[in-house]
Each structure stands twice: as C-alpha cells, then as structure tokens.
C-alpha positions in Angstrom: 10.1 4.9 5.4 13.5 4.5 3.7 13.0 1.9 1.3 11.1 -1.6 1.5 13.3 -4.9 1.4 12.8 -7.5 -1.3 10.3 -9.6 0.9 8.5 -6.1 2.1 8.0 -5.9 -2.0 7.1 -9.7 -2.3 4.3 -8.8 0.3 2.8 -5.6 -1.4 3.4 -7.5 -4.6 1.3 -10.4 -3.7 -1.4 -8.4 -1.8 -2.1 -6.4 -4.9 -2.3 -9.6 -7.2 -4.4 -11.2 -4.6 -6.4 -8.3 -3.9 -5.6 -8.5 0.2 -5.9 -5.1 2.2 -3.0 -3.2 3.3 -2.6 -1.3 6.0 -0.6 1.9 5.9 1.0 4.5 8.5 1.3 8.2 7.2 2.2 11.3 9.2 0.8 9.0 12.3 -3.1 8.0 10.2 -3.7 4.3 9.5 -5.5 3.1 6.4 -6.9 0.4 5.3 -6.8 0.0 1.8 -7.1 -2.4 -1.1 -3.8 -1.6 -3.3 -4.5 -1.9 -6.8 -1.2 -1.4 -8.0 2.9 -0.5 -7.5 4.0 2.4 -9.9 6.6 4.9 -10.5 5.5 8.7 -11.0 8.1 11.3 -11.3 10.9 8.5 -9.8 8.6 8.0 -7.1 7.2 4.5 -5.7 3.5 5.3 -5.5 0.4 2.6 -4.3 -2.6 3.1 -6.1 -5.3 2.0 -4.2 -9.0 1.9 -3.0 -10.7 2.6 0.4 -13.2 -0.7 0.5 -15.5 1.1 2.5 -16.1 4.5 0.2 -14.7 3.4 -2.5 -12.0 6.7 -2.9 -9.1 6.7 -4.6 -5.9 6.7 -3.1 -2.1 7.5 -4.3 0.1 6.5 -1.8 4.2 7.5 -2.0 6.0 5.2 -0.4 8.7 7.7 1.0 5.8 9.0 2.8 4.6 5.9 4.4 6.1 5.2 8.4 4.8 1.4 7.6 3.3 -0.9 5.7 1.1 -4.5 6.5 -0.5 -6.5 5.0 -3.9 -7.7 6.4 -4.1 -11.5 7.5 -7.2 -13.0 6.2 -8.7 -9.8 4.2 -9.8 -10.5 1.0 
C-alpha cells in the first residue's frame, strides 16, 4: 500500500476513536483487529493494535499493509 487518502485516514482515524475493528491485508493474511492508535516510528506510519480474541499486541506498518477496512457494525 502506497499511502492512504485523506478519507482512508478519516476512517482509521475514527475507528480508533470509536474503538471499531479493522481489518488488514499483509503479505496475503487478514486480521481483524481493534487499532488503538496511528503513530510514527522511525518515519514510519505504524497501527498499534489489539487482536479482540487473544488479546496480543500488534504493530502494524502501513507500507506493509495491501489494504485496509474498517468493520461495519463492530464495536
């Protein structure tokens, strides 16, 4: 993924205010995560965020990601 467009940011943006899964494409794997929040790390975009059903940890660079959704209805 290049770079997200203003409203692909409004999305993400609102999703981790409102708490609303995500879900993400990476080297061809979807997940379904809650993001917690948008950050920079070494002049990267990164997704901090949190499987709902283990509970792990995830950093997720947004270079790497093929897409990006948010979930309809999740809370």
């Amino acid at each position: 993924m290049a770079q997200l467009t203003h409203e692909e940011y409004e999305r993400l943006e609102r999703a981790v205010l409102r708490g609303q899964r995500i879900a993400v494409y990476r080297r061809g794997t979807e997940f379904v995560v809650t993001p917690l929040s948008l950050e920079q790390r070494g002049g990267r975009e990164v997704i901090e965020a949190r499987n709902p059903t283990t509970g792990d940890s995830l950093s997720l660079f947004i270079d790497e990601l093929e897409s990006i959704e948010v979930v309809s209805g999740a809370r």
